[in-house]
C-alpha positions as CSV (number, residue, x, y, z in Angstrom):
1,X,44.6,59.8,99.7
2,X,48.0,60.4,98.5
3,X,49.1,62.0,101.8
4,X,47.8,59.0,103.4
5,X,49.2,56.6,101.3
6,X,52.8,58.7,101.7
7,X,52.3,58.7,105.1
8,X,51.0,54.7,105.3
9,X,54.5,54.1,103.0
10,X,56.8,56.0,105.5
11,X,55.5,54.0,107.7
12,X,56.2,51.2,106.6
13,X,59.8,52.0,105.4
14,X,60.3,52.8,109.4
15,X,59.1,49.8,110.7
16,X,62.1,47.6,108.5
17,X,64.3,48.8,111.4
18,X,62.1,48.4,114.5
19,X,62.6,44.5,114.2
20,X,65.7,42.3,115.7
21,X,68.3,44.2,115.9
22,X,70.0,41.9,112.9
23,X,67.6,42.7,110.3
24,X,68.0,46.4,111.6
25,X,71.8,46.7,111.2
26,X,71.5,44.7,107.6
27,X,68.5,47.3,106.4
28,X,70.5,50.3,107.7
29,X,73.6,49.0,106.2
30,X,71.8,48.0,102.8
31,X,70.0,51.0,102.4
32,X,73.3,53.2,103.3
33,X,75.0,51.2,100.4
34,X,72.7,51.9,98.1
35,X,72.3,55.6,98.7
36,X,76.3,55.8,99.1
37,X,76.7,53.8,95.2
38,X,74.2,56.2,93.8
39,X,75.8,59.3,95.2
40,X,79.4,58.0,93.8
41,X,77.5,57.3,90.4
42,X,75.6,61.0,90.5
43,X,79.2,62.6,91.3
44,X,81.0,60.8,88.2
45,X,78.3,61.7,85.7
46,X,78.4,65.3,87.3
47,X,82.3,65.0,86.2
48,X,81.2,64.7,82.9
49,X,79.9,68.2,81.8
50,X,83.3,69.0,80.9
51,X,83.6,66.2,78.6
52,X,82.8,66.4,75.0
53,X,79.4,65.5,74.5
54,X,79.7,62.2,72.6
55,X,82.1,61.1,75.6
56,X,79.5,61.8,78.3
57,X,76.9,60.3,75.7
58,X,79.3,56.7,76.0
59,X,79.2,57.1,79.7
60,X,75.8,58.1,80.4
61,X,73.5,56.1,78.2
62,X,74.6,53.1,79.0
63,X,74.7,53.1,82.9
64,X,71.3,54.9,82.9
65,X,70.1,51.8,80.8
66,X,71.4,49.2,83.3
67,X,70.3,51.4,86.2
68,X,66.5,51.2,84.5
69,X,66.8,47.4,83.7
70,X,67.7,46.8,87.5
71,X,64.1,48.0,87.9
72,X,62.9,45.8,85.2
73,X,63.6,42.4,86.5
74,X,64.6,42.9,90.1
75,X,60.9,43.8,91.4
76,X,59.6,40.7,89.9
77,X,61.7,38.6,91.5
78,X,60.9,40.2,94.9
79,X,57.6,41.0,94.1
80,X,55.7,38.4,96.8
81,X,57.1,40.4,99.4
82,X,55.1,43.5,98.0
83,X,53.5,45.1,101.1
84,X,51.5,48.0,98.3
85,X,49.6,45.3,96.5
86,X,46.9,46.6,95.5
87,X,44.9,43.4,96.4
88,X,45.5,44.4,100.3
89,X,43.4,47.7,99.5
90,X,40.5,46.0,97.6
91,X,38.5,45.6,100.5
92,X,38.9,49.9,101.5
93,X,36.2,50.6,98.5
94,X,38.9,53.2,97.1
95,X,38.3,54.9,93.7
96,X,40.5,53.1,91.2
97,X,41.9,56.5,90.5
98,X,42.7,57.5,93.5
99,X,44.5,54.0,94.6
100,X,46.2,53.8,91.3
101,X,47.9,57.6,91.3
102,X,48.1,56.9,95.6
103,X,50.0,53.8,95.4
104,X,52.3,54.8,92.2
105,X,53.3,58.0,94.0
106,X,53.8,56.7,97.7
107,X,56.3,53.9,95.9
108,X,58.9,56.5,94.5
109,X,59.1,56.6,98.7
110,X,62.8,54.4,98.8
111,X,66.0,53.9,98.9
112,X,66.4,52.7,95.1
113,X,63.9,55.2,93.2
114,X,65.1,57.9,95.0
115,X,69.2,56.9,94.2
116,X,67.8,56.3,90.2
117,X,66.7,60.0,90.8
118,X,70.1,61.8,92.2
119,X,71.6,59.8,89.1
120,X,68.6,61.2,86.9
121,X,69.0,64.9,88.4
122,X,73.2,64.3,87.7
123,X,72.7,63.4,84.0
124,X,70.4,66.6,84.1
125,X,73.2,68.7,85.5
126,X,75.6,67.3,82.8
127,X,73.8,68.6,79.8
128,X,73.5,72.3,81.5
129,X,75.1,73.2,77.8
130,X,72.6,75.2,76.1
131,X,69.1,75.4,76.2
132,X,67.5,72.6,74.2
133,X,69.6,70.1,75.9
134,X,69.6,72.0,79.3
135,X,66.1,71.6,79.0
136,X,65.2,68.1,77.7
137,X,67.6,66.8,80.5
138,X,65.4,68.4,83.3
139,X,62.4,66.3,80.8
140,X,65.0,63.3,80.9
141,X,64.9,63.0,84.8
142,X,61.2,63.1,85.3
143,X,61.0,60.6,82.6
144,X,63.9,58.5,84.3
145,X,61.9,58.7,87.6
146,X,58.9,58.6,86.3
147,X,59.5,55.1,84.4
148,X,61.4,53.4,87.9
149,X,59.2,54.2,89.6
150,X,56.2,52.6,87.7
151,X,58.5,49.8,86.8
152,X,59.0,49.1,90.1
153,X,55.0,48.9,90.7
154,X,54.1,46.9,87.9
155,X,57.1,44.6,88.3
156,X,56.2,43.9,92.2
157,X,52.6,43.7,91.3
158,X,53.2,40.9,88.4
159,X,55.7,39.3,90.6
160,X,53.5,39.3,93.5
161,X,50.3,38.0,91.3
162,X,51.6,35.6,88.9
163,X,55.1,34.6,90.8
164,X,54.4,35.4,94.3
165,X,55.3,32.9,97.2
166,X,52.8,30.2,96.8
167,X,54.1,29.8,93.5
168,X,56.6,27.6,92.0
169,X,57.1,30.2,89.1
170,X,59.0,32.6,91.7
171,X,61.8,30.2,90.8
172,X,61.9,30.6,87.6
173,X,62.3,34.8,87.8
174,X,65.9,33.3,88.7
175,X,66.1,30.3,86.6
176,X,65.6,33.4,83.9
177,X,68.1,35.5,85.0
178,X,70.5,31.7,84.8
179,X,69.5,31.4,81.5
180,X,70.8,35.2,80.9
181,X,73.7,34.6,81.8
182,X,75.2,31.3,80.6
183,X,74.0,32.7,77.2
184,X,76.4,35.5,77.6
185,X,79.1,33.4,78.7
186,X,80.0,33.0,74.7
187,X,80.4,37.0,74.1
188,X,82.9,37.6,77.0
189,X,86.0,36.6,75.1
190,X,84.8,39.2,72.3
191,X,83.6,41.7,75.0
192,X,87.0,41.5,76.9
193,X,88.6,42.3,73.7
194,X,87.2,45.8,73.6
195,X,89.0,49.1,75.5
196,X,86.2,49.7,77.5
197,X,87.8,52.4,80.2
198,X,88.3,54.8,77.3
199,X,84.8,56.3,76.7
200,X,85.8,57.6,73.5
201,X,86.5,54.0,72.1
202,X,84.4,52.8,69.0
203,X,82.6,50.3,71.3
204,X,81.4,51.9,74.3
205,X,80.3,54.4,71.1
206,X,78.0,51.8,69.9
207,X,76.7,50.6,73.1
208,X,75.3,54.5,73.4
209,X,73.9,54.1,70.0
210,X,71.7,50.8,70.5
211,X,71.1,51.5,74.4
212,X,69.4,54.9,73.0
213,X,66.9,53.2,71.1
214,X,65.8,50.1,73.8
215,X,62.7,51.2,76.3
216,X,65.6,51.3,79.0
217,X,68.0,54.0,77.3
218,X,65.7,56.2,75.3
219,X,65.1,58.6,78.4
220,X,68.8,58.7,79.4
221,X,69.7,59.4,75.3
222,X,67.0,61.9,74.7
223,X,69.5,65.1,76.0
224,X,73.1,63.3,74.9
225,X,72.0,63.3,71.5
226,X,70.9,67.0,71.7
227,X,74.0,67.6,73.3
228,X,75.8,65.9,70.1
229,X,74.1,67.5,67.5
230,X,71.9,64.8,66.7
231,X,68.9,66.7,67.0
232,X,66.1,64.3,64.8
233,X,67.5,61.2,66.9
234,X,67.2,63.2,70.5
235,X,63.6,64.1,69.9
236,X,62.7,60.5,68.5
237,X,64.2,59.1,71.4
238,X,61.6,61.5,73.5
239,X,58.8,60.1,71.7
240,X,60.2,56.7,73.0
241,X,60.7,57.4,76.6
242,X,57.2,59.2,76.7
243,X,55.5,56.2,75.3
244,X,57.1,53.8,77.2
245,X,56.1,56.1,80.2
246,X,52.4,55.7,79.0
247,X,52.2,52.5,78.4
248,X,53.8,51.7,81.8
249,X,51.0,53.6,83.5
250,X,48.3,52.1,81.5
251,X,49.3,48.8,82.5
252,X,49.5,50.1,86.0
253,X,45.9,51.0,86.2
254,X,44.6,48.2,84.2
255,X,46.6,46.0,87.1
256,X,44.9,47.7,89.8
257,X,41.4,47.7,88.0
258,X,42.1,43.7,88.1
259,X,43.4,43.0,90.9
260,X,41.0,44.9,93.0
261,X,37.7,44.1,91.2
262,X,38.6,40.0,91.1
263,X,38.6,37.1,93.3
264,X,41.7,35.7,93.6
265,X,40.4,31.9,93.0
266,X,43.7,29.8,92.7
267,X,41.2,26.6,92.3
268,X,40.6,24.9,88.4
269,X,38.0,22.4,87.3
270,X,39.1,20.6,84.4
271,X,36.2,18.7,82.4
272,X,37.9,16.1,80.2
273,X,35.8,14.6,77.7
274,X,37.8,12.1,75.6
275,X,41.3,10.9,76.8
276,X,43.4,13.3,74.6
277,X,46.1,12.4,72.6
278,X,45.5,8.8,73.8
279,X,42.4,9.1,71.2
280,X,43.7,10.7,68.6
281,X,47.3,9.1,68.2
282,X,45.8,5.4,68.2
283,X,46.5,2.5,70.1
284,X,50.1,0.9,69.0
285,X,52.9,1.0,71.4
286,X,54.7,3.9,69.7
287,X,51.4,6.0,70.0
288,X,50.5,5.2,73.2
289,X,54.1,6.3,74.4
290,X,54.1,9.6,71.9
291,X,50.4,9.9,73.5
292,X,52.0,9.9,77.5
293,X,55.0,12.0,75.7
294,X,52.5,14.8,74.6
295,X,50.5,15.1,77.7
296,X,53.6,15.4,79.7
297,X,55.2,18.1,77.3
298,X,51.8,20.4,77.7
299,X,51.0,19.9,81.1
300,X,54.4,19.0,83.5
301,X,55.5,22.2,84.8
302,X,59.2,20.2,84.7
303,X,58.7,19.7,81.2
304,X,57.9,23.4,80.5
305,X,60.6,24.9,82.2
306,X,63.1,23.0,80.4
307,X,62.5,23.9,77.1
308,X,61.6,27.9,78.7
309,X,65.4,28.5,77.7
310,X,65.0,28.0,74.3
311,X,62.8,31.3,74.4
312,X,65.8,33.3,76.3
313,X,68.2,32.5,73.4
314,X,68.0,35.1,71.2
315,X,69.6,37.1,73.7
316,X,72.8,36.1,72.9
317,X,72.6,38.4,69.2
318,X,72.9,41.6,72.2
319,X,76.3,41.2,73.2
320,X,77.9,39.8,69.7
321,X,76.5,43.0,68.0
322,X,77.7,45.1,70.6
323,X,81.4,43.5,70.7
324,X,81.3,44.1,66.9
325,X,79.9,41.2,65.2
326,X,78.1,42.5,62.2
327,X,74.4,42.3,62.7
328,X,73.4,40.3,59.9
329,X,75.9,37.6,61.1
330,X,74.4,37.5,64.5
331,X,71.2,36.2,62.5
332,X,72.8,33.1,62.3
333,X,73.8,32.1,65.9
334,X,70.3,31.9,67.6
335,X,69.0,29.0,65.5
336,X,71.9,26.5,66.1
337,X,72.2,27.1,69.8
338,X,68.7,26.3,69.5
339,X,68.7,23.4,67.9
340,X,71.6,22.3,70.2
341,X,69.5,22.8,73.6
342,X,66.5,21.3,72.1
343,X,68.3,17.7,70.9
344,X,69.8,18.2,74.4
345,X,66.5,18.2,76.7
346,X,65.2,14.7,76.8
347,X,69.2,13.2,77.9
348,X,67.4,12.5,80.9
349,X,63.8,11.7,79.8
350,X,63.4,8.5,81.7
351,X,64.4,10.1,84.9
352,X,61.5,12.8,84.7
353,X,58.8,9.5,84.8
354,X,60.3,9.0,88.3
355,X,58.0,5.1,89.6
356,X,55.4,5.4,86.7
357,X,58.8,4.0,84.0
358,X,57.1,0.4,85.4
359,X,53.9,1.2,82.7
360,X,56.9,1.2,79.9
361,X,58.6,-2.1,81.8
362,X,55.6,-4.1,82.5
363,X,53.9,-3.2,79.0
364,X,56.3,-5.8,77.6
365,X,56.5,-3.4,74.4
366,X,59.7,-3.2,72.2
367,X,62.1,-0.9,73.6
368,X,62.6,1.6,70.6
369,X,58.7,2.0,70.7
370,X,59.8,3.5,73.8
371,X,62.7,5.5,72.8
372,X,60.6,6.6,69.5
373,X,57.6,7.7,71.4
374,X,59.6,10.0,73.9
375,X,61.2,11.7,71.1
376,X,57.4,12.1,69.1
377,X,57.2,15.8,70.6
378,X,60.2,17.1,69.6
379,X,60.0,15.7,66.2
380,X,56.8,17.0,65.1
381,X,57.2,20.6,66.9
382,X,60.6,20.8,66.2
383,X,61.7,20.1,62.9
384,X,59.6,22.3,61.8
385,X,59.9,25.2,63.6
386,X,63.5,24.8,62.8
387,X,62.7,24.8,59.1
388,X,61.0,28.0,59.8
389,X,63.8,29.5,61.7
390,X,66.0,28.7,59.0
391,X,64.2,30.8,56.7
392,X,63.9,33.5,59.3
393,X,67.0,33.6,60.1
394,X,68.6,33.5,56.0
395,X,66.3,36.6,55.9
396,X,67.7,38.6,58.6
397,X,70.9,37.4,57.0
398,X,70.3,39.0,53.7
399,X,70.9,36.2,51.9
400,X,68.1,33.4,51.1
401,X,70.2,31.2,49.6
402,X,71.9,30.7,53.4
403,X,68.6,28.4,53.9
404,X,69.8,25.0,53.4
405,X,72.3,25.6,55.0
406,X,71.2,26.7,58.6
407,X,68.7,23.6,57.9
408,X,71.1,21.1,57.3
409,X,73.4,22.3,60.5
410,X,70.2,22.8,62.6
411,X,68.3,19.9,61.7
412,X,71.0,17.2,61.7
413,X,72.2,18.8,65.1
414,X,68.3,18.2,66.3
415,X,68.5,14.8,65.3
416,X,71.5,14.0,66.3
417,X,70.7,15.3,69.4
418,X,67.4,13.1,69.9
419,X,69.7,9.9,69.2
420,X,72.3,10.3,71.4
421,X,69.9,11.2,74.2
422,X,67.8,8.2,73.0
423,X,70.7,6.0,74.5
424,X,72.0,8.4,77.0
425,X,69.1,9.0,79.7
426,X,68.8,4.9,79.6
427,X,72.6,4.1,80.2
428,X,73.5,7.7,82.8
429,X,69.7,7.9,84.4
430,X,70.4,9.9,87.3
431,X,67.8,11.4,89.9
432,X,65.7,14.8,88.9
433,X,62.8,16.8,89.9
434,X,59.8,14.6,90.9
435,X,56.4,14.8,89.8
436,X,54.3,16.8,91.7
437,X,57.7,18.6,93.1
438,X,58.5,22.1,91.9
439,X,60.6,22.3,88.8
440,X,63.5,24.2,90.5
441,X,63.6,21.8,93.4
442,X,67.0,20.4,94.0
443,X,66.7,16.2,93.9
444,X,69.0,14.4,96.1
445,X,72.7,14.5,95.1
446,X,73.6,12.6,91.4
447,X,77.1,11.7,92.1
448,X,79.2,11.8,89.0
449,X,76.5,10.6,86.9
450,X,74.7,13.8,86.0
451,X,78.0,15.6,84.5
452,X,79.2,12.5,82.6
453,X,75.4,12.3,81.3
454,X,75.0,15.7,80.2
455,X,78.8,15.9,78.9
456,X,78.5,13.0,76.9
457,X,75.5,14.5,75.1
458,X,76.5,17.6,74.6
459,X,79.8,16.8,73.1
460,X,78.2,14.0,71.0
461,X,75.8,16.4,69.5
462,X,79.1,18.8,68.3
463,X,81.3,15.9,67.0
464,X,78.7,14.6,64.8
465,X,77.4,17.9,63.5
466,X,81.2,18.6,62.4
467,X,81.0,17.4,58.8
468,X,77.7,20.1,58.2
469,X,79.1,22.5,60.4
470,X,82.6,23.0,58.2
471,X,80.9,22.3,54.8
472,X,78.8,25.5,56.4
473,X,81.2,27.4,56.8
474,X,83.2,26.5,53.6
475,X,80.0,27.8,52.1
476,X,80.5,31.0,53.7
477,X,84.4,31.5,53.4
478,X,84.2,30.1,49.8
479,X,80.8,32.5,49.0
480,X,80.2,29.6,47.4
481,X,76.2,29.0,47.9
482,X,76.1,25.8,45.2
483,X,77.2,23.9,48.8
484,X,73.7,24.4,50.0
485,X,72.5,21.4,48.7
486,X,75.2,19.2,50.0
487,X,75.2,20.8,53.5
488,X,71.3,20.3,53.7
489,X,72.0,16.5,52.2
490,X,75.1,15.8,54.8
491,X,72.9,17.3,57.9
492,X,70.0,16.0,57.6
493,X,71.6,12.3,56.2
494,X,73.9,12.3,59.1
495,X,71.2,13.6,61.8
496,X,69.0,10.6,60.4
497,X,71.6,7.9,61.1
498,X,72.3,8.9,64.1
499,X,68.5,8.9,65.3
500,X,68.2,5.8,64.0
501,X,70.9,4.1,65.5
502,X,70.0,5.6,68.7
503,X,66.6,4.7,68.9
504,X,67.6,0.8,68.0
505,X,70.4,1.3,70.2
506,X,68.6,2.8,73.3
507,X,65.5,0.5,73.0
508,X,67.6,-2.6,73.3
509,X,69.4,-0.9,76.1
510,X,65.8,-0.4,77.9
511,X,65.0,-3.5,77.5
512,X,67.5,-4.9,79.0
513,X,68.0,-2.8,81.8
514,X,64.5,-2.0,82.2
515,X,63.9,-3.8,85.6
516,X,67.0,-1.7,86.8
517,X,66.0,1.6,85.7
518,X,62.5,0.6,87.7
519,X,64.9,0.0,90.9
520,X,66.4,3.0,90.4
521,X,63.4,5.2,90.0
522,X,62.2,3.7,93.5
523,X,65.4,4.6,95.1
524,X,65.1,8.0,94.1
């Protein structure tokens, strides 16, 4: 079965340059690249075995954990174009075991496993220094291949099952990687700072360190840290790489066991016995809006993938740490940033109803029941989860006492937020995703309106969280945590004006240029 799967796979990889003779030349061409790249990377870390171990260990580590996240993410992204599916073999009657070893083995057949394996065999060569490490980086390479290779399976078969074609998810694999990197963007100053051609530099040091212990890295830093004399960390790191190798290939199997014992049935019957949040929220104008609010925050896919980023921010600790931050001070930049998106999302809330806004303009209820009702999910999800963070985050700081403060900066900026949008996505309405559209789909052209909208809230949301933001950070400089209180006070008293005032502000808005915001929504 494996022969014929190898074979089948060969196949395959032959027939991408039997088509026009464009898609040829860019297949030969891409596939020469790649092999050429991985060749150039293999000869550099071969250079290395006459470095010093913990210079080869900077070098190494690091590129060997990028080359493994490439695997990661890539095949998900591509993974509706996944011609070893394992749902195009159900119908065969194979034995799950012998599709599931067939299929993992005839996929190391390409271009970008087989360059992750010259670099893998290279790294090997590198740590030719003695026996234990000679040894655990022949291990190392298997491992490295090994985990690509099943990455690469598991990621096309997720992609391909749960953000294939048909689906509008498949967008968001790159709406994702977006997100990834605008959250960055803030470390590059810090990053830019650091001597990173000198492999022997403090940073590139401690980018080996953490890289060593992520699912990624532990493979690559199992024979580097043998090499350095860190013998305890080395076969740690083993005990990582082997169990991320196991529990890659029990998903594997469990995937094919699915997919190829299932039907496939795309098709949902919903039995809806009371109408929702509509019963339970009451019948005043504020609930019935909070009521449409809630069922559009569960069940719009364009509602969803707006607040998606606010899972992705974390991320941004990675790179602070690494450029030298102190880890308990990256505790404290997640939460904010947060706060900030989330105060930011509904800027354009009226937008989103696209021709249904005439229920709110023909209801003939007062405008801030409007603006109040739209902001109902966000309030009661959102403050307190932010209350929560805050006292996650002051843990991870060390330093309990650091809790009113993070909740006065993050709540007033979440309020604040909610206000100025209030007013915002009534006066700077501009065209978005319609219903029924896919979330990623690009709506006709904005004009100016979208950056002055978005601008305007954004840098409303900083100028008014100024006064808790510096009596924060007084706080801090100060060590002075008595402040607490009057941080938390100056927030939270400032964030509660300011939603106030917007909610007033913006309701009188809509209702006075409710007939034109109707107009609008039909032109769009």
């Amino acid at each position: 079965m494996v022969a014929q799967l190898l074979r089948l796979r060969a196949d395959l990889l032959a027939g991408e340059v039997r088509g026009s003779a464009r898609r040829s030349v860019l297949v030969v061409l891409g596939s020469l690249v790649g092999l050429v790249v991985a060749v150039l990377v293999a000869a550099a870390v071969i250079d290395l075995r006459t470095a010093d171990p913990a210079t080869a260990r900077a070098v190494i580590v690091p590129v060997g954990m990028l080359v493994t996240l490439g695997f990661t993410f890539v095949p998900l992204a591509l993974g509706g174009a996944d011609q070893f599916d394992p749902r195009r073999f159900a119908v065969f009657g194979l034995r799950r075991r012998d599709l599931t070893v067939g299929l993992a083995v005839a996929g190391l057949l390409g271009v970008p496993v087989i360059g992750a394996a010259l670099v893998a065999v290279a790294q090997s060569a590198t740590w030719m220094r003695g026996a234990g490490s000679g040894v655990l980086g022949v291990v190392a390479a298997l491992l490295v291949v090994a985990t690509c290779g099943l990455l690469v399976r598991v990621g096309c078969t997720l992609g391909a099952w749960l953000i294939g074609s048909h689906r509008p998810g498949r967008d968001a694999g790159w709406f994702v990687a977006f997100v990834v990197v605008v959250l960055l963007v803030p470390a590059v100053p810090l990053l830019l700072g650091a001597d990173w051609l000198d492999p022997r530099s403090a940073e590139l040091q401690r980018i080996a360190d953490v890289a060593g212990w992520t699912p990624w890295g532990a493979a690559w830093a199992t024979p580097a840290d043998v090499a350095a004399g860190h013998v305890g960390q080395g076969v740690a790191k083993l005990v990582v790489a082997i169990v991320v190798v196991g529990l890659l290939a029990w998903a594997w199997w469990g995937l094919v066991g699915r997919l190829t014992r299932t039907v496939d049935d795309r098709t949902t019957t919903r039995t809806h016995r009371t109408l929702g949040w509509f019963d339970r929220l009451g019948s005043t104008p504020v609930a019935a809006v909070a009521a449409r609010a809630l069922t559009y925050w569960g069940r719009d896919p364009r509602y969803r993938t707006s607040y998606l980023i606010l899972l992705f921010v974390p991320i941004v600790v990675v790179p602070l740490g690494v450029a030298g931050v102190p880890w308990h001070w990256t505790a404290l930049v997640p939460l904010p940033l947060m706060a900030v998106i989330a105060g930011f999302l509904p800027h354009n809330d009226v937008a989103y109803d696209n021709t249904a806004v005439w229920l709110h303009v023909a209801s003939g209820a007062p405008g801030w029941s409007d603006r109040l009702g739209r902001l109902t999910p966000l309030l009661v999800v959102g403050v307190p989860l932010v209350v929560a963070g805050s006292w996650l985050s002051a843990w991870l700081f060390g330093d309990l006492t650091a809790f009113p403060l993070l909740v006065g900066v993050c709540v007033g900026a979440l309020l604040i937020g909610l206000g100025i949008s209030s007013v915002v996505s009534v006066l700077l309405s501009y065209p978005t995703v319609r219903p029924g559209d896919r979330p990623f789909q690009q709506p006709q052209a904005a004009g100016v309106t979208s950056t002055v909208s978005q601008s305007v809230t954004i840098i409303g949301i900083l100028v008014f969280s100024v006064p808790a933001v510096w009596l924060a950070v007084l706080a801090f400089l100060e060590d002075s945590r008595s402040s607490g209180v009057l941080t938390l006070v100056v927030g939270v008293g400032v964030g509660v004006v300011v939603l106030v005032v917007g909610v007033f502000a913006g309701g009188r808005a809509f209702d006075r240029r409710g007939p034109d915001l109707l107009a609008a929504a039909l032109r769009n």
